[in-house]
KEZAKE-898924 format. One line per field, with one value per atom (N, C-alpha, C): residue in one letter; residue number from 1; x, y, z. Coordinates in pm, whole numbers. Example, Ala and Ser with C-alpha at 12.3 -4.5 7.8 and 13.67 -1.06 7.14 Angstrom:
<pts>
residu: c(A | A | A | S | S | S)
num: c(1 | 1 | 1 | 2 | 2 | 2)
u: c(1319 | 1230 | 1320 | 1285 | 1367 | 1290)
v: c(-569 | -450 | -330 | -225 | -106 | 3)
w: c(780 | 780 | 780 | 708 | 714 | 787)
</pts>
This chain:
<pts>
residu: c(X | X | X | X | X | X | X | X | X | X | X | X | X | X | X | X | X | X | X | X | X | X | X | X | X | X | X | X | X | X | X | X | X | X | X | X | X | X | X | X | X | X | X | X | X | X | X | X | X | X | X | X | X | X | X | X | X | X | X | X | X | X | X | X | X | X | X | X | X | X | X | X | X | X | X | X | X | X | X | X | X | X | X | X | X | X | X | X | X | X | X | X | X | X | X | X | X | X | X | X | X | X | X | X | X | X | X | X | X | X | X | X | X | X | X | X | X | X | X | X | X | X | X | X | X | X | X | X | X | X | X | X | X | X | X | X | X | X | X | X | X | X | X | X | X | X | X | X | X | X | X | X | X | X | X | X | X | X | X | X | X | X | X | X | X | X | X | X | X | X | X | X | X | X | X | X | X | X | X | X | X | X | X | X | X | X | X | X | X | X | X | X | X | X | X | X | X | X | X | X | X | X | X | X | X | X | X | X | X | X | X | X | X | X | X | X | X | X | X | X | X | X | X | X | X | X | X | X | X | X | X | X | X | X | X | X | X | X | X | X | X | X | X | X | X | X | X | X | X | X | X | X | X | X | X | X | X | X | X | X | X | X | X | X | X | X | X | X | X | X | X | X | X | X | X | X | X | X | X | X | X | X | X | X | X | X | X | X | X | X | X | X | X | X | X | X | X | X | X | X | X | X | X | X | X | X)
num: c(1 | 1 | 1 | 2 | 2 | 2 | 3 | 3 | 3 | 4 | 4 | 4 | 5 | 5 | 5 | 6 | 6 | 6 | 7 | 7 | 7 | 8 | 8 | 8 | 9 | 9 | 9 | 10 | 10 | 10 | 11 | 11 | 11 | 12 | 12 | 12 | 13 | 13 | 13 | 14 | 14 | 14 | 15 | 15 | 15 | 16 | 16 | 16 | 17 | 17 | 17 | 18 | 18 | 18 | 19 | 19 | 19 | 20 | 20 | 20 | 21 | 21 | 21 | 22 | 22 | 22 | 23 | 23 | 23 | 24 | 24 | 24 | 25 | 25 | 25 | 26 | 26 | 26 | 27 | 27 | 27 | 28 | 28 | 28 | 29 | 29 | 29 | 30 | 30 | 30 | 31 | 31 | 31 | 32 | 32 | 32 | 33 | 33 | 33 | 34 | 34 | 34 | 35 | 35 | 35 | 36 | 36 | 36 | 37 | 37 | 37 | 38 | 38 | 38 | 39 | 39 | 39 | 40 | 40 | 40 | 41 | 41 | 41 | 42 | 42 | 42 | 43 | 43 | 43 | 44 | 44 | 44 | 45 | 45 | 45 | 46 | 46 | 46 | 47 | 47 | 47 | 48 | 48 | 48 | 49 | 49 | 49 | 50 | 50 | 50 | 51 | 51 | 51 | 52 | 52 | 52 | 53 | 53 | 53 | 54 | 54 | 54 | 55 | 55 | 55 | 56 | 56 | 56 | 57 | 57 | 57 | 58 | 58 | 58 | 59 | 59 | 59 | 60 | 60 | 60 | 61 | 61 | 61 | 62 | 62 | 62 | 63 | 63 | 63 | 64 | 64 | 64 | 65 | 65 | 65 | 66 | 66 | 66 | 67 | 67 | 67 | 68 | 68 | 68 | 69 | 69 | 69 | 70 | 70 | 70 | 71 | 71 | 71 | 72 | 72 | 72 | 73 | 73 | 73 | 74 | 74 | 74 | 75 | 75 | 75 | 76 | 76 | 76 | 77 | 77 | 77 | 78 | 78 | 78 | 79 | 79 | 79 | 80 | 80 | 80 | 81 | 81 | 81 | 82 | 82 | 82 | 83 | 83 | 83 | 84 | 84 | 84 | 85 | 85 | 85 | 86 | 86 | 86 | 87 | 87 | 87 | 88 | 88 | 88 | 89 | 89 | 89 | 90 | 90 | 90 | 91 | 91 | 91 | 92 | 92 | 92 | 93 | 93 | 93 | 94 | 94 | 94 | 95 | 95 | 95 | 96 | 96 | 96 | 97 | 97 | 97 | 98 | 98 | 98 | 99 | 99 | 99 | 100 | 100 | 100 | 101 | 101 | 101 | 102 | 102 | 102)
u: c(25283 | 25182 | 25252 | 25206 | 25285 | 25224 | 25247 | 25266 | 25169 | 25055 | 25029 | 25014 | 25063 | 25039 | 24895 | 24794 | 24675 | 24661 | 24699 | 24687 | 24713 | 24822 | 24870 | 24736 | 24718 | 24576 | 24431 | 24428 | 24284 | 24264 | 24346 | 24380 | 24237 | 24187 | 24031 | 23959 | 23836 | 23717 | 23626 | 23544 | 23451 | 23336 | 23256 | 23126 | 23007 | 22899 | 22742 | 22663 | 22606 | 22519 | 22356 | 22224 | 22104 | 22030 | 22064 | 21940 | 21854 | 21787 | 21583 | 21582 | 21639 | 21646 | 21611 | 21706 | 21772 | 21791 | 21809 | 21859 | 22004 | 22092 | 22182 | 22295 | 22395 | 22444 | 22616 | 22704 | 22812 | 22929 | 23010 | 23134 | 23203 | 23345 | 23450 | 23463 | 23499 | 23506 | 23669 | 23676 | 23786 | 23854 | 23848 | 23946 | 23934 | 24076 | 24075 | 24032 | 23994 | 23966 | 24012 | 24158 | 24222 | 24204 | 24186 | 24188 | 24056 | 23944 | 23850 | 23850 | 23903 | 23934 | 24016 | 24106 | 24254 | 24108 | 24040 | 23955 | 23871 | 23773 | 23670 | 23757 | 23890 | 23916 | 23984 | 24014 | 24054 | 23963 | 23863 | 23711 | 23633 | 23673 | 23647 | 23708 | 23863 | 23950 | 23920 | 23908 | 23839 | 23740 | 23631 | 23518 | 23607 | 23635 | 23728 | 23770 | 23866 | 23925 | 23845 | 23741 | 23631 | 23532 | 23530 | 23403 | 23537 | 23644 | 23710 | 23751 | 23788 | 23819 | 23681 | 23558 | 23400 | 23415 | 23452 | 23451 | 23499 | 23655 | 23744 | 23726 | 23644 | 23592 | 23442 | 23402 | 23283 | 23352 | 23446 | 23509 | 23563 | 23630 | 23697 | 23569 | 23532 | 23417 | 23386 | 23480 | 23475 | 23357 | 23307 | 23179 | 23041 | 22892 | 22814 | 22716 | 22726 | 22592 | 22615 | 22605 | 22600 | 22562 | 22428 | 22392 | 22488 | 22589 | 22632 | 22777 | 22797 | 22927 | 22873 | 22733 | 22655 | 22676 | 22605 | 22561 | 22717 | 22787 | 22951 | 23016 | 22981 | 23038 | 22953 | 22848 | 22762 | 22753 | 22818 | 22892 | 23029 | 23062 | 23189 | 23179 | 23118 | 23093 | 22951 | 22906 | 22858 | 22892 | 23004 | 23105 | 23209 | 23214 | 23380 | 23279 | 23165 | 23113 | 23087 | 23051 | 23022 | 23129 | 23283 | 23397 | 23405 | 23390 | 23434 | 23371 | 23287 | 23154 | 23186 | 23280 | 23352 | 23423 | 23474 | 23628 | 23625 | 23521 | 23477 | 23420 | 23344 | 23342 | 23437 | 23530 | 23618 | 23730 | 23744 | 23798 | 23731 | 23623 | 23519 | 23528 | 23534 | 23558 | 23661 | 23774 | 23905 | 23920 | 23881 | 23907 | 23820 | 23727 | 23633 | 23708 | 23825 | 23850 | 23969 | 24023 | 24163 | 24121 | 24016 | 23915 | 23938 | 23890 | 23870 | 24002 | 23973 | 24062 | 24088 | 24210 | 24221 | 24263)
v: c(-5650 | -5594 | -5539 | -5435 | -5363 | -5424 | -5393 | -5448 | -5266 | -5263 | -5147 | -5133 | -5211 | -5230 | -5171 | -5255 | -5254 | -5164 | -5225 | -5129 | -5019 | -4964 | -4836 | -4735 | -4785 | -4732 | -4734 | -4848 | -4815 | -4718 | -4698 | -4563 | -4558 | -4490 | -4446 | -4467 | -4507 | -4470 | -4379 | -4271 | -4195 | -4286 | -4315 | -4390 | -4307 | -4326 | -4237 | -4334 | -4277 | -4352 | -4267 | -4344 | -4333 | -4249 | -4077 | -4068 | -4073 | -4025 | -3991 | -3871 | -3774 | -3652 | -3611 | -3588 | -3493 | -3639 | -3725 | -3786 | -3859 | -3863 | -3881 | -3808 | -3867 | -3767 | -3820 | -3793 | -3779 | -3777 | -3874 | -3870 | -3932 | -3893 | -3986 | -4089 | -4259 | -4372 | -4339 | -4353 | -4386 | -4484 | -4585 | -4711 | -4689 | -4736 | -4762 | -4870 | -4927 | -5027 | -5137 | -5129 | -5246 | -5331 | -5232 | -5237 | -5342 | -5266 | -5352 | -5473 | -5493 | -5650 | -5740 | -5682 | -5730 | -5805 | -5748 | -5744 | -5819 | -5824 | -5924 | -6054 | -6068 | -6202 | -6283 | -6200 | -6272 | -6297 | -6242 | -6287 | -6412 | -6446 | -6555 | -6650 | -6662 | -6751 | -6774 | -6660 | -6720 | -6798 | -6776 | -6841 | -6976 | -7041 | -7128 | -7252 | -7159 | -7242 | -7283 | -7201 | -7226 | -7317 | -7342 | -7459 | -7613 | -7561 | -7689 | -7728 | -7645 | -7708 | -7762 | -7715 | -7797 | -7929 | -7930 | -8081 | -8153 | -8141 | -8188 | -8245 | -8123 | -8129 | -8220 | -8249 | -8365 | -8506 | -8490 | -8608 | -8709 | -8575 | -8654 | -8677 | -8671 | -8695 | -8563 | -8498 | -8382 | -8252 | -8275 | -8144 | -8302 | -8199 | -8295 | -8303 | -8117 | -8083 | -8068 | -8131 | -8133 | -8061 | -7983 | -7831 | -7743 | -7729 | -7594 | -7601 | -7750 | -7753 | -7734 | -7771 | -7796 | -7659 | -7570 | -7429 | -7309 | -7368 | -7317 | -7366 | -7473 | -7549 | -7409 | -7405 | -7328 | -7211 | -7146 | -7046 | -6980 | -7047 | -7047 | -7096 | -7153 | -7181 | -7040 | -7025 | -6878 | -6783 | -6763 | -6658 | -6687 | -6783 | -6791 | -6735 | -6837 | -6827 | -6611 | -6574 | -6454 | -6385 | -6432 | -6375 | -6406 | -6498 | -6546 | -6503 | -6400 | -6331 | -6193 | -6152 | -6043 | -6066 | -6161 | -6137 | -6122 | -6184 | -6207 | -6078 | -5978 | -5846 | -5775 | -5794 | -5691 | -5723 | -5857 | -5906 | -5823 | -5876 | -5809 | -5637 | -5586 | -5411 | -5426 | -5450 | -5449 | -5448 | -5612 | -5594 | -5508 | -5424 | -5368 | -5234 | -5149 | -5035 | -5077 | -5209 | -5283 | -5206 | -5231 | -5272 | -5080 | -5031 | -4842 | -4867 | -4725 | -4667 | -4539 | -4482 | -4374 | -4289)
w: c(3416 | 3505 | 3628 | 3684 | 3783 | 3932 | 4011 | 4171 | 4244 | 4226 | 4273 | 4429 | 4514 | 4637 | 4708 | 4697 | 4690 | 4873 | 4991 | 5085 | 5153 | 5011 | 5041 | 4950 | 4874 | 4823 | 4922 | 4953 | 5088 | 5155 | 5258 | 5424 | 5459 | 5523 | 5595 | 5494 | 5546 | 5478 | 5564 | 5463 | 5548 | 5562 | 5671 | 5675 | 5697 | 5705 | 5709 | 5758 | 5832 | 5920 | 5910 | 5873 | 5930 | 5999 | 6101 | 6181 | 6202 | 6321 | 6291 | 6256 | 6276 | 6234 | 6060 | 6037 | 5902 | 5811 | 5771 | 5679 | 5701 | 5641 | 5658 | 5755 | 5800 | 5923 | 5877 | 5835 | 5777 | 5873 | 5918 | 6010 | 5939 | 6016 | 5962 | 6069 | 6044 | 6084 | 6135 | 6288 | 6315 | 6223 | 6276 | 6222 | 6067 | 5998 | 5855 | 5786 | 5705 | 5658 | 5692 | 5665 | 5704 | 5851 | 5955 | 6085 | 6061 | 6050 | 6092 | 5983 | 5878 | 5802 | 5879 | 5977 | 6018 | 6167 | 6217 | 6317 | 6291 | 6191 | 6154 | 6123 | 6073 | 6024 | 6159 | 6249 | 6415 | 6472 | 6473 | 6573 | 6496 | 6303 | 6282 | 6333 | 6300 | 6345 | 6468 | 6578 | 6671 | 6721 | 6660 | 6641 | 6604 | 6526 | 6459 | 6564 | 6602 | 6741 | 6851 | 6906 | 7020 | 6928 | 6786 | 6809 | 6766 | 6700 | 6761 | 6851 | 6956 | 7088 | 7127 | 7102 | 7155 | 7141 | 7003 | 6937 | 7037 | 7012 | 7055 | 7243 | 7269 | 7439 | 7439 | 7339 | 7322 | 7258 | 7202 | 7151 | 7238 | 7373 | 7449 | 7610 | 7618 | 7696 | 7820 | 7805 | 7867 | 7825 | 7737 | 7709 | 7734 | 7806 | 7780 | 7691 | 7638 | 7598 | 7429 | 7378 | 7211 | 7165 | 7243 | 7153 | 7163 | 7235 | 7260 | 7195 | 7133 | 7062 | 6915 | 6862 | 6742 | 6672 | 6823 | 6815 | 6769 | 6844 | 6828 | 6665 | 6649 | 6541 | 6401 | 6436 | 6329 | 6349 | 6436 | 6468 | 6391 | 6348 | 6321 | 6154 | 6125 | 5969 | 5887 | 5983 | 5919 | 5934 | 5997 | 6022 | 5929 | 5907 | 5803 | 5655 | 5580 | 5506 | 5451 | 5572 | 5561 | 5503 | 5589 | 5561 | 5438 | 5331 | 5191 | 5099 | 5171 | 5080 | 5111 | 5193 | 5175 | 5152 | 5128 | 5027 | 4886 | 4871 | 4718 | 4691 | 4769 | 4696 | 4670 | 4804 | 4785 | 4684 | 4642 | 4468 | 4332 | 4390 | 4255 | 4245 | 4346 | 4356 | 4334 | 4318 | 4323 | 4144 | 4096 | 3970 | 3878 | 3929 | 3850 | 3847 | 3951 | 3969 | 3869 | 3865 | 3773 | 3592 | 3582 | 3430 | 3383 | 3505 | 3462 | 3352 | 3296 | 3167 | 3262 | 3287 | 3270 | 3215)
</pts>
């Protein structure tokens, strides 16, 4: 099986967006794909770290308010969850473009 280096294949994507106008309205998306994957998976990790340091700042007697470490804690687990549900498409698109015949 060959090594097709999967992110030299990605580069830009064009995106489309919604108006009130006309229908659809057609630009190209600055950022490339990767960018904003490389971007969504640091603002989880982030998320990550700020509801363990909560913990950690309620564990040690230093936080007082339990909702706002609860709220952080579940913050951060539906943000990761979300992320694993894009990963899992972008597996599934991946091996489905694998499957084509050309």
């Amino acid at each position: 099986m060959e090594d097709i280096g999967i992110k030299s294949r990605i580069g830009g994507i064009s995106g489309f967006s919604l108006d009130g106008k006309n229908g659809l309205n057609t630009e190209k998306v600055e950022k490339p794909f990767g960018d904003v994957l490389k971007e969504s998976i640091g603002e989880v990790n982030r998320l990550q770290n700020e509801a363990e340091k909560a913990a950690k700042d309620l564990a040690l007697g230093r936080a007082e308010n339990i909702h706002d470490v609860m709220i952080s804690m579940e913050k951060a687990s539906v943000s990761f969850r979300l992320m694993t549900q894009v990963r899992n498409k972008i597996i599934e698109a991946y091996q489905e473009v694998m499957r084509m015949q050309v």
